[in-house]
C-alpha positions, 0 to 999 in steps of 0.5 A: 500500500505505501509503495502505491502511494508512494508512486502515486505521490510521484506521478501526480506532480508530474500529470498535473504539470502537463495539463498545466502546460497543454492547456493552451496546445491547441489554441496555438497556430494562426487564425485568418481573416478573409473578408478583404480579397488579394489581402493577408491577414491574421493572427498567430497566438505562440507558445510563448504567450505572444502574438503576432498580428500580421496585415498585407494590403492590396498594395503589399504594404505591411503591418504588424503588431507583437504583444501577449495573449493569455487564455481566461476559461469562463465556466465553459467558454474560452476567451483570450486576452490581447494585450497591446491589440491594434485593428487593423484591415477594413476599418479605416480608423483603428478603433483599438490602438494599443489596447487590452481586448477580450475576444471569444474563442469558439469553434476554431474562431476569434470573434471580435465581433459578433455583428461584424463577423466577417468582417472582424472575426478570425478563422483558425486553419492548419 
């Protein structure tokens, strides 16, 4: 009976420690915007808890933006917290220039709008 527990005492540490870590996996990869045609844009969240917001217009110029992203689950859904957030794509004026935005991740989707979800939400592919 000890030797169980005392095995148990070992493995545990080690399992909760991998939840911990992979609780994020499979949120990480990139998620596109598609709404604008010949433009590329989208969002990749890294392992690293940083985030890359990435717009090429029609006219190849490019804009870019880095800052952190942390996962909030809220009973059963999943929002991610941008931090330093800039809008970028069919909005002529940003209406978020290095802010905090919270946005809803729901079936492989960022959705920054509800009403605007072409617009402004992002789909993840892989």
């Amino acid at each position: 009976m000890k030797k169980i527990r005392l095995i148990m005492l070992l493995i545990m540490p080690v399992f909760i420690f991998n939840c911990n870590t992979n609780k994020n996996e499979n949120l990480l990869g990139k998620y596109f915007n598609n709404y604008e045609n010949n433009v590329l844009h989208f969002v990749e969240l890294k392992k690293d808890n940083t985030y890359l917001h990435y717009y090429e217009g029609k006219n190849h110029t490019v804009k870019r933006n880095i800052g952190t992203w942390k996962s909030i689950k809220k009973g059963d859904e999943i929002e991610i917290m941008f931090s330093s957030w800039i809008d970028y794509g069919y909005l002529n004026e940003p209406v978020c220039n290095s802010c905090t935005n919270f946005v809803k991740l729901e079936d492989g989707e960022l959705i920054f709008n509800q009403d605007l979800p072409k617009e402004t939400n992002f789909v993840k592919r892989d």
